[in-house]
C-alpha beads as a LAMMPS data file, in Angstrom:
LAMMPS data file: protein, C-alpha beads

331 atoms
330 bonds

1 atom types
1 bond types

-500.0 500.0 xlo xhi
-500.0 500.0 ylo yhi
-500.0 500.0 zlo zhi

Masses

1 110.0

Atoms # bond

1 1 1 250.107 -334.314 262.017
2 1 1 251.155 -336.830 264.728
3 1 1 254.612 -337.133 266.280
4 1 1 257.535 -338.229 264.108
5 1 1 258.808 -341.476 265.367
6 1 1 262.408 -340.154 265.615
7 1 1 264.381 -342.998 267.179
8 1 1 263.623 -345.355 264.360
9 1 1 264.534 -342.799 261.869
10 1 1 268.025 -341.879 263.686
11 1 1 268.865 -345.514 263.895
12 1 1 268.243 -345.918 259.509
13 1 1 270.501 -342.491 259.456
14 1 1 273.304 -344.137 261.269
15 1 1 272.779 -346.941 258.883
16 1 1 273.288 -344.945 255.740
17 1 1 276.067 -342.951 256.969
18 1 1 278.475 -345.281 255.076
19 1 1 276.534 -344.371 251.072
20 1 1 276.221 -340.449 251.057
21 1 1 278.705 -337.838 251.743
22 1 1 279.197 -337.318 255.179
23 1 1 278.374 -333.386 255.288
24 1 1 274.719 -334.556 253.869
25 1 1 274.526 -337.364 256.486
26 1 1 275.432 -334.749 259.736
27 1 1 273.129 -332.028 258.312
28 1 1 270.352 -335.251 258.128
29 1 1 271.197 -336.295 261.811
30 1 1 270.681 -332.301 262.745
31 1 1 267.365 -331.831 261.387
32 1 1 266.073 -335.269 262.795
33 1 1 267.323 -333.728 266.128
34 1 1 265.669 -330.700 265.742
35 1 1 262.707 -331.806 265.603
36 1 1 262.836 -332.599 268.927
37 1 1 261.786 -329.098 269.688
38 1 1 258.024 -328.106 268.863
39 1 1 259.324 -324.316 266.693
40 1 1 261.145 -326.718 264.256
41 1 1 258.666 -329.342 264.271
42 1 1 255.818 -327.094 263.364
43 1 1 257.897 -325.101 260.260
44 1 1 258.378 -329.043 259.281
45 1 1 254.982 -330.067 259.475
46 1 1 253.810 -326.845 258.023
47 1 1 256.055 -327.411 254.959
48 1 1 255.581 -331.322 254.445
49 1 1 251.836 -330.831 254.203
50 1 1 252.166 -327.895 252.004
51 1 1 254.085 -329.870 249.594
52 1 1 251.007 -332.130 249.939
53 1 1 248.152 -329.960 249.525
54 1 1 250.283 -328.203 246.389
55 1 1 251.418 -331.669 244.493
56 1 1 248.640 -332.657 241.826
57 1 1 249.469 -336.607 242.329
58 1 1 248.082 -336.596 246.539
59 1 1 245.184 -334.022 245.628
60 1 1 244.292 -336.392 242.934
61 1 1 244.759 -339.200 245.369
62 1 1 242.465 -337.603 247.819
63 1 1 239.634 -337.359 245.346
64 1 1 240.257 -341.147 243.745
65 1 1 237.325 -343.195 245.078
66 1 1 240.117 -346.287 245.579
67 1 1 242.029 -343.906 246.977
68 1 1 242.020 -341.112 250.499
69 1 1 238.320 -339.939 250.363
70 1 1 239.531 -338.019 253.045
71 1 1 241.641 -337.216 256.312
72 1 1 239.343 -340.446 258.734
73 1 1 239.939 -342.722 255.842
74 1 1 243.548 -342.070 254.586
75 1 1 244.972 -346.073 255.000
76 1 1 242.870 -345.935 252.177
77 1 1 245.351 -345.170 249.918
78 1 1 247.925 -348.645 249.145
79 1 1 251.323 -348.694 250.951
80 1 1 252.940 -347.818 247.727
81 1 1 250.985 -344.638 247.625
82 1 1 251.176 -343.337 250.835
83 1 1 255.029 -343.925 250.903
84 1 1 255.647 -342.573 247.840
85 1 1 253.934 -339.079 248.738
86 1 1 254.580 -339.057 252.710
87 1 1 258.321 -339.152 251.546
88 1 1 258.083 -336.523 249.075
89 1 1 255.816 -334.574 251.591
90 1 1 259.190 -335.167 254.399
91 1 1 261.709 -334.268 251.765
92 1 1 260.283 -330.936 251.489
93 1 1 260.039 -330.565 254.625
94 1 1 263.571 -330.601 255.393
95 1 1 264.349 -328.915 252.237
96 1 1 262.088 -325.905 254.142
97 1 1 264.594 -326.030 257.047
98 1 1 267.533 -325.209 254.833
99 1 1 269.002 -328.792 254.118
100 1 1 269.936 -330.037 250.631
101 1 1 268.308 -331.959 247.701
102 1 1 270.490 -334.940 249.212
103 1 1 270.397 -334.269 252.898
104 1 1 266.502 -334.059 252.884
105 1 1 266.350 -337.355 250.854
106 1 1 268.340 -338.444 253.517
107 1 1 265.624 -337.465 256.315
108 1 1 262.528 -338.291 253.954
109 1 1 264.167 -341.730 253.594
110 1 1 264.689 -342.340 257.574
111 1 1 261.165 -340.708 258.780
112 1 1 258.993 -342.366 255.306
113 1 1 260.975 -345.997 256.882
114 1 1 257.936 -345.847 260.146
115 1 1 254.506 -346.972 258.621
116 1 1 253.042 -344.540 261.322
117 1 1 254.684 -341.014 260.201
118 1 1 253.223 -342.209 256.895
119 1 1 249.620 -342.318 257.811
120 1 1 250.064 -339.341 259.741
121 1 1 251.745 -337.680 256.826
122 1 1 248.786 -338.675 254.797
123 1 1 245.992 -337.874 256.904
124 1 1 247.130 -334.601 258.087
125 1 1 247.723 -333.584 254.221
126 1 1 244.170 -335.054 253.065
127 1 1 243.106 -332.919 256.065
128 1 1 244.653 -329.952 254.808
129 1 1 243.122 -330.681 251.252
130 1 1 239.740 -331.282 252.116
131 1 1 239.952 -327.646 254.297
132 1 1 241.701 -325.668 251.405
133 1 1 239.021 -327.385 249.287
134 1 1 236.171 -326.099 251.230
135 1 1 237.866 -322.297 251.338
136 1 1 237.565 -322.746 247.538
137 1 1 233.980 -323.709 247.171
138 1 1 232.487 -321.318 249.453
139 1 1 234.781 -318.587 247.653
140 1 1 233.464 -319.543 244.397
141 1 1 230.113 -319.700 245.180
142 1 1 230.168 -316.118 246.693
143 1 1 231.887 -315.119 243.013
144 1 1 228.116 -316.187 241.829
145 1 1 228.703 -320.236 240.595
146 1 1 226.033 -322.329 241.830
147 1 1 227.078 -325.401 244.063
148 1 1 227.948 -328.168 241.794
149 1 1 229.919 -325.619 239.638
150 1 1 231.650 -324.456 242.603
151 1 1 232.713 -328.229 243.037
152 1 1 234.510 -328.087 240.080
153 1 1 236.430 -325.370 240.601
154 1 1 237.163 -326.005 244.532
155 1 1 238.722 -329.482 242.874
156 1 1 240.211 -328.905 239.684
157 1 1 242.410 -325.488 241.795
158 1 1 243.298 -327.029 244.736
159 1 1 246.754 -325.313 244.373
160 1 1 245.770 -321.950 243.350
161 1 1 244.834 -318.651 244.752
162 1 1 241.830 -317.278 245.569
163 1 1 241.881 -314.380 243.703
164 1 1 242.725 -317.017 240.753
165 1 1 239.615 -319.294 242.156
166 1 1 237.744 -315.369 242.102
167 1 1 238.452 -314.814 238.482
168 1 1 237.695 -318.166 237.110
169 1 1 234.187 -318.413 239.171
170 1 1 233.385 -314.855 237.806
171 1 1 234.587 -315.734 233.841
172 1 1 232.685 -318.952 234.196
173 1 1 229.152 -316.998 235.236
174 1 1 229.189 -314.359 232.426
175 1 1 230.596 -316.396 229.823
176 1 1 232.881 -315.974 226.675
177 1 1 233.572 -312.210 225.718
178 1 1 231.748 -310.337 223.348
179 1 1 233.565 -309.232 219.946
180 1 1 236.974 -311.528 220.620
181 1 1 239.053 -313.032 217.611
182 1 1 238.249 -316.888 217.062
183 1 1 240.186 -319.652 218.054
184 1 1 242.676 -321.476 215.725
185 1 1 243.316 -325.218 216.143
186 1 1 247.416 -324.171 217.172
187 1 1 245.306 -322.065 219.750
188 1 1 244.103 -325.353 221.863
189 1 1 245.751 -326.636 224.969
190 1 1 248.552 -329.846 224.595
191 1 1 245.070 -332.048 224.523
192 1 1 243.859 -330.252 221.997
193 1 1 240.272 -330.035 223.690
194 1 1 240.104 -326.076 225.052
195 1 1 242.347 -323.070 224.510
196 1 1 245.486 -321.883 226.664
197 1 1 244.387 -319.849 229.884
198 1 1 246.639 -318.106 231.872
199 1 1 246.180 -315.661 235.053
200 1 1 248.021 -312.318 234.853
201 1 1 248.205 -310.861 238.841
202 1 1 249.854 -307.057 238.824
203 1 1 251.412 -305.550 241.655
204 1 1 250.506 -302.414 243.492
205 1 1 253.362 -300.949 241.786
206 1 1 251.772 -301.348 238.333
207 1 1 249.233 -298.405 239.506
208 1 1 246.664 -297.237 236.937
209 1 1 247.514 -300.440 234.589
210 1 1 246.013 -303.145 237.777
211 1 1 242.842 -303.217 236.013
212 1 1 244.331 -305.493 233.440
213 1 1 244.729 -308.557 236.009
214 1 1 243.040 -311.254 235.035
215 1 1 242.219 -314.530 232.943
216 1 1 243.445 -314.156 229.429
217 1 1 242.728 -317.219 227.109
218 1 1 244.903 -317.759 223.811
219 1 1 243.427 -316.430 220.418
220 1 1 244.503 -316.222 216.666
221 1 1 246.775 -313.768 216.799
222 1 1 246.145 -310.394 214.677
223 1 1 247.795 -306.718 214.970
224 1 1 251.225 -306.901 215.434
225 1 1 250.967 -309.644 217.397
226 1 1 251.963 -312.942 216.475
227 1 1 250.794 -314.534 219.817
228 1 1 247.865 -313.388 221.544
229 1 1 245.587 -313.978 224.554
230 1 1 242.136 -311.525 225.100
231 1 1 241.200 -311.065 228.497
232 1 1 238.007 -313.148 229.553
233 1 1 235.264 -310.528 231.224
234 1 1 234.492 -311.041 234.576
235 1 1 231.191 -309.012 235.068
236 1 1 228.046 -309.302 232.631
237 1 1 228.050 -306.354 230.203
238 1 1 231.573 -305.595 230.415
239 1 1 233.245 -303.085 227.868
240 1 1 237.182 -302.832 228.780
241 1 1 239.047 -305.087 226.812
242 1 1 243.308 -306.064 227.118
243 1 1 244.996 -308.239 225.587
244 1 1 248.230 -309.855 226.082
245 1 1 250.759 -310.431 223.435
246 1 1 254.166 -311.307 221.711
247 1 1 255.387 -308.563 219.257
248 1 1 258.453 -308.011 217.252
249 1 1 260.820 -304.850 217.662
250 1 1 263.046 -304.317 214.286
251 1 1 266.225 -304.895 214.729
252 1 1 265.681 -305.354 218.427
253 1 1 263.819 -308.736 219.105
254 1 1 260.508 -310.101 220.439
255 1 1 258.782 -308.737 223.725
256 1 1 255.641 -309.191 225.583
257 1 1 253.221 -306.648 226.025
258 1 1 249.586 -306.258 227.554
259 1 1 247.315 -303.782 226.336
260 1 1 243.648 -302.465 224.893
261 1 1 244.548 -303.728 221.787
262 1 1 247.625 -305.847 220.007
263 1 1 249.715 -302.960 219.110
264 1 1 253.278 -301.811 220.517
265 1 1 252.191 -298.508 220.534
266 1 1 249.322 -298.933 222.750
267 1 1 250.577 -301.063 225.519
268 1 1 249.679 -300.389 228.993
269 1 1 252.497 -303.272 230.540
270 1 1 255.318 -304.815 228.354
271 1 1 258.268 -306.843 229.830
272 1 1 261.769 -306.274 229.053
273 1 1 263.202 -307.917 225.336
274 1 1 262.029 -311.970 225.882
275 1 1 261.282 -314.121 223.076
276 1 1 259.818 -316.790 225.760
277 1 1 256.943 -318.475 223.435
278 1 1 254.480 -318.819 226.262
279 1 1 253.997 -315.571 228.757
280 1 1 254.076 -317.438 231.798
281 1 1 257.880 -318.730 230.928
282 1 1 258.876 -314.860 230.518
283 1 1 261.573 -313.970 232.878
284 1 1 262.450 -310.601 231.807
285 1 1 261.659 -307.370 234.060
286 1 1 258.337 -305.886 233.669
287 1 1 257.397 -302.564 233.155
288 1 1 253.931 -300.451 233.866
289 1 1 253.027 -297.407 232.169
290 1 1 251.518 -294.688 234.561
291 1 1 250.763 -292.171 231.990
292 1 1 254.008 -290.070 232.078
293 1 1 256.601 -292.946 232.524
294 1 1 257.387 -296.420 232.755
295 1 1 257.785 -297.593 235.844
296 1 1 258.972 -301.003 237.306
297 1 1 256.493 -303.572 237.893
298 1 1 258.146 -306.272 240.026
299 1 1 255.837 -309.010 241.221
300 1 1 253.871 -309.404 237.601
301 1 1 253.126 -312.899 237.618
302 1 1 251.349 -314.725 234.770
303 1 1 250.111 -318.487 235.919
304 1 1 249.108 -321.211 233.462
305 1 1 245.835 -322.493 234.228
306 1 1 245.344 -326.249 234.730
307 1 1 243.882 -327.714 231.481
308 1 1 240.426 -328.840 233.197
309 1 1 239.999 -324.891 233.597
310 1 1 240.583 -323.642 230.416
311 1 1 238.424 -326.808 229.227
312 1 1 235.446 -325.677 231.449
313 1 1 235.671 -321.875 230.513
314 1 1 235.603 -323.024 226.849
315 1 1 232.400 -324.674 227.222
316 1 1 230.371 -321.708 228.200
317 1 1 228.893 -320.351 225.112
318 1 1 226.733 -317.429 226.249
319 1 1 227.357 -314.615 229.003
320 1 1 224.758 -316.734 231.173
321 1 1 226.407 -319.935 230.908
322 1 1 227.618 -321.503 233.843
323 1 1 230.656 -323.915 234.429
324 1 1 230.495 -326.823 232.472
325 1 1 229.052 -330.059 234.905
326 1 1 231.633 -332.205 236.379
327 1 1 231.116 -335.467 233.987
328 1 1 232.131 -332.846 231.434
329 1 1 235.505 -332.660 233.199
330 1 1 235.859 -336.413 233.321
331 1 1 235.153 -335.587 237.655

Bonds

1 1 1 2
2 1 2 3
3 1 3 4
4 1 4 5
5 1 5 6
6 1 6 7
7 1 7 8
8 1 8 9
9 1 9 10
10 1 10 11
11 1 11 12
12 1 12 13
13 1 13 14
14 1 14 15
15 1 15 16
16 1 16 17
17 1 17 18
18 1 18 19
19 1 19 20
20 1 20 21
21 1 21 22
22 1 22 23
23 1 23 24
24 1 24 25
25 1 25 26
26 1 26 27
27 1 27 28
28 1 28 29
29 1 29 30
30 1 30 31
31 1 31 32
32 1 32 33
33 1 33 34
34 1 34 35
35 1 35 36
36 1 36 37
37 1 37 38
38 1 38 39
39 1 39 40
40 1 40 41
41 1 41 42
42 1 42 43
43 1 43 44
44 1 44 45
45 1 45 46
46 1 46 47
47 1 47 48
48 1 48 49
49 1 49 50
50 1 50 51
51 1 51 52
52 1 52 53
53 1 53 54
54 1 54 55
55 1 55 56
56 1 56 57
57 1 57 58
58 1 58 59
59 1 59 60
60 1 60 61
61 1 61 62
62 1 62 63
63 1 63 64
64 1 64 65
65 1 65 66
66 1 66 67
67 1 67 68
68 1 68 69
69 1 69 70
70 1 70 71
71 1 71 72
72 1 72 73
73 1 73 74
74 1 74 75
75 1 75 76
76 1 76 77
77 1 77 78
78 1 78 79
79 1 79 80
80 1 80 81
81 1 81 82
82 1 82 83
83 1 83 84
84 1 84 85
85 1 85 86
86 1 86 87
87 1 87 88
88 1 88 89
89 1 89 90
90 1 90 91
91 1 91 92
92 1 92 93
93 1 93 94
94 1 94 95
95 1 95 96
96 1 96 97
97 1 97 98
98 1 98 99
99 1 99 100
100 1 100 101
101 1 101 102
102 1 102 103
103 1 103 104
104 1 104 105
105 1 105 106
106 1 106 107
107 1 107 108
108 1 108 109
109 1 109 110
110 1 110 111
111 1 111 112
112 1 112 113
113 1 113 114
114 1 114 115
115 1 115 116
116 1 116 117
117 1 117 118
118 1 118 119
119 1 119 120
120 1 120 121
121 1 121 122
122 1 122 123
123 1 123 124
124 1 124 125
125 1 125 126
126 1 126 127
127 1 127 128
128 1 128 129
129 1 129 130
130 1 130 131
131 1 131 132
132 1 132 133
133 1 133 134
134 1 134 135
135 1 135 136
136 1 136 137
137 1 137 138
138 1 138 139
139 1 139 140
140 1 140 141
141 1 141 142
142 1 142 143
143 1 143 144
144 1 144 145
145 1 145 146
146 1 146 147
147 1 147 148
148 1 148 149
149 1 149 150
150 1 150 151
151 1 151 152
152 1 152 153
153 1 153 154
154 1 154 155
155 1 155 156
156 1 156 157
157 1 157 158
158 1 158 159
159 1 159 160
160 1 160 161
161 1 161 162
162 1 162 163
163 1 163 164
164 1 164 165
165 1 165 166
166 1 166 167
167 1 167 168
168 1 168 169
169 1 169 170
170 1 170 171
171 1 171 172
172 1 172 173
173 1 173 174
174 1 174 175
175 1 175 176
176 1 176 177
177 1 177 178
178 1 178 179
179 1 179 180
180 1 180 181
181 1 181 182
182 1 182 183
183 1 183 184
184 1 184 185
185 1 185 186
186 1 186 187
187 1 187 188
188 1 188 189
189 1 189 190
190 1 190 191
191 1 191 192
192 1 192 193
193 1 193 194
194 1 194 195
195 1 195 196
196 1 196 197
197 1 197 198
198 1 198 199
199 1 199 200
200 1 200 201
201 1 201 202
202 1 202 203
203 1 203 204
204 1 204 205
205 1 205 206
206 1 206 207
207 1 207 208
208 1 208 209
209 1 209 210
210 1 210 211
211 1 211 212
212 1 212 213
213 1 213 214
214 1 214 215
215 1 215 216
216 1 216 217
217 1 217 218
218 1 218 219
219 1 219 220
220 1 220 221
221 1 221 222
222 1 222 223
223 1 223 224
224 1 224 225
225 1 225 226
226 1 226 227
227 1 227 228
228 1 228 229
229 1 229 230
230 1 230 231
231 1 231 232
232 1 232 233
233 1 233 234
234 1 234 235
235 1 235 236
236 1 236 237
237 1 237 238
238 1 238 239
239 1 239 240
240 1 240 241
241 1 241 242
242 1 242 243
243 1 243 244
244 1 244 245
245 1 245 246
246 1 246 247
247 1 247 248
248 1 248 249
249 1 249 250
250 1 250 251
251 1 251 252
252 1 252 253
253 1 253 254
254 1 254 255
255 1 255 256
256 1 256 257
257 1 257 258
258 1 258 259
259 1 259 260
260 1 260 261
261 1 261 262
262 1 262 263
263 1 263 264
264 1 264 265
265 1 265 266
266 1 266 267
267 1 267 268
268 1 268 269
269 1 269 270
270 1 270 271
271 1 271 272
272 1 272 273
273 1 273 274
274 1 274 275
275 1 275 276
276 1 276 277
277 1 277 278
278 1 278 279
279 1 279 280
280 1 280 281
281 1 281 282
282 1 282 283
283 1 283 284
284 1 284 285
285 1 285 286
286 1 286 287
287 1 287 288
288 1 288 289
289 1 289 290
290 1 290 291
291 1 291 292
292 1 292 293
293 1 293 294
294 1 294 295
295 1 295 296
296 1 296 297
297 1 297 298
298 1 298 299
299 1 299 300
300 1 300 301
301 1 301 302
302 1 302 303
303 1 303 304
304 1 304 305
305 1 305 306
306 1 306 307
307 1 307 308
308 1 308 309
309 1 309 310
310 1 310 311
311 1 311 312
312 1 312 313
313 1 313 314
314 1 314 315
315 1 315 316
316 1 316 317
317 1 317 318
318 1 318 319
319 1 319 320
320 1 320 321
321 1 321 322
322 1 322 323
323 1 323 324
324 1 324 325
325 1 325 326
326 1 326 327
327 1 327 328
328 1 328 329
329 1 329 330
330 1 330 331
C-alpha cells in the first residue's frame, strides 16, 4: 500500500477533538503517530487489507465490471465506493493495533479524509484479492476441477480456507453421495434455491474421529435426529459416511452430535448441551470420542458455506459431475 498521508489526517484529528471523548481522541492521535514507524505501519497495512480481502462488499467490488477489475485499474470504483471501503479497511486497521470501536473510527475518519490513502487502500486490497484469488484457483484445480470450474470457486471463496476451497473442489468432482436421505423444501438455503452447507474442521486433538472433517449439506432429518446434515464424499467410490445432527436428551435438553449414523448412541463427536438451531451458531465445548473416553476437542469449528456454494454442489447430479458453469451462479 502507499504511504499514509499523515499530516492531513493529524490536522482533521485536532479538528474533531472537540465531538468524541477525549481518551478516544489521544488514543487516535497515538496510532496516527505510530505509524510513523515502518513495524506499526506494516501490522496496519497488513490488517486494513485483510479486512479488505475478507469483506464480501470490496471482493464483490473487485469482480463488478463497473467496478475495480483489478489492483492497475482501482479509480475504477466511484468515490463513494472507494471511501466507503478504504475507511472500513483503516478502521480495522487501528482496531488491529488495540484501539477502540470509537478511537479507530476516529483514525479511519482522518486517514479515509486524503483521496490518495484511498486509492492506495483500494489498490493494494484489489491486489491482495486478485493474489488470494489466484492461490484459490490453482488449489482447486489441483483438487481435480477443470479451469472454468476452478473460477467459480477461486471467486465465490475468496474469504475461505484452503482446506475449505480443497473440500468443495473435491465434493464438486465426484458429485452428490450415494444412498443419502432427500432433501425437504425447509432443507433449502434462505433463497430457497440449494440446501444448507457447512464445513466441519477438527482439531488434532479430536484423534481417531478427524476423518469426519468435511462438507456436510442439510437433509430431512430421520433417526433421532430432528436436524441433520450427511457428509458430501470427497473421493469417487467412497463408503464412510457421518452425519451431523441435533438430538434430544430426556429430561436433559438438545445437543449436537456427529457420527456414522443419526443416533446418540453412535456418535463419534457431540458438543456439550446447546439447543443452537444451526451447528455453526453452537458455542458449547466439544467433545471427541477416542475409543475409551471422551476427550476435549477445542478448535472444532463448523463454517457456513456461502450460498453460491451450496447452490453449485446442488447442481451436480452424478459422481462425475463437475461444478455447475458460472452463468449458473449468476457470475
Amino acid at each position: 500500500m502507499a504511504e499514509v498521508s499523515l499530516s492531513d489526517a493529524t490536522s482533521r484529528l485536532e479538528m474533531d477533538r472537540v465531538a468524541p471523548r477525549p481518551d478516544h481522541a489521544s488514543l487516535s492521535a497515538t496510532i496516527l503517530r505510530s505509524l510513523e514507524y515502518p513495524p506499526y505501519r506494516a501490522a496496519f497495512y497488513a490488517a486494513s487489507v485483510h479486512a479488505l480481502v475478507t469483506s464480501p462488499k470490496f471482493v464483490a467490488l473487485v469482480q463488478d465490471g463497473r467496478g475495480v477489475l483489478g489492483a492497475r485499474d482501482a479509480k475504477k470504483a466511484s468515490p463513494a465506493e472507494a471511501t466507503a471501503n478504504a475507511t472500513a479497511a483503516f478502521a480495522a486497521g487501528a482496531a488491529a493495533m488495540g484501539a477502540s470501536t470509537a478511537a479507530a473510527s476516529l483514525v479511519a475518519r482522518a486517514l479515509a479524509g486524503s483521496p490518495a490513502n484511498v486509492r492506495a487502500a483500494v489498490a493494494a486490497g484489489a491486489a491482495a484479492v486478485e493474489a488470494t484469488q489466484a492461490i484459490l484457483r490453482a488449489t482447486a484445480r489441483r483438487a481435480g476441477l477443470h479451469d472454468s470450474a476452478a473460477d467459480v470457486v477461486a471467486r465465490q471463496m475468496t474469504d475461505s480456507d484452503v482446506k475449505q476451497v480443497v473440500s468443495v473442489a473435491k465434493a464438486a468432482r465426484c458429485g452428490p453421495a450415494t444412498a443419502r436421505p432427500p432433501r425437504t423444501d425447509a432443507d433449502a438455503a434462505d433463497d430457497g434455491s440449494a440446501p444448507r452447507v457447512v464445513y466441519v474442521s477438527l482439531p488434532r486433538s479430536a484423534g481417531v474421529q478427524r476423518w469426519r472433517a468435511g462438507l456436510y449439506e442439510r437433509v430431512a432429518p430421520f433417526g433421532d435426529a430432528d436436524l441433520l446434515y450427511a457428509r458430501l464424499s470427497e473421493s469417487p467410490g467412497e463408503q464412510l459416511t457421518s452425519y451431523l445432527f441435533r438430538a434430544a436428551v430426556a429430561s436433559k435438553g438438545a445437543l449436537w452430535f456427529v457420527g456414522s449414523s443419526p443416533s446418540k448412541d453412535a456418535a463419534g463427536v457431540a458438543s456439550d448441551y446447546d439447543a443452537a438451531d444451526a451447528p455453526e451458531a453452537v458455542t458449547a465445548s466439544w467433545y471427541a470420542f477416542d475409543g475409551a473416553a471422551w476427550n476435549a476437542a477445542d478448535g472444532l469449528k463448523i463454517t457456513l458455506m456461502p450460498d453460491s456454494v451450496a447452490a453449485a454442489l446442488a447442481k451436480t447430479s452424478k459422481k462425475s459431475a463437475r461444478l455447475a458453469a458460472p452463468s449458473a451462479l449468476g457470475a
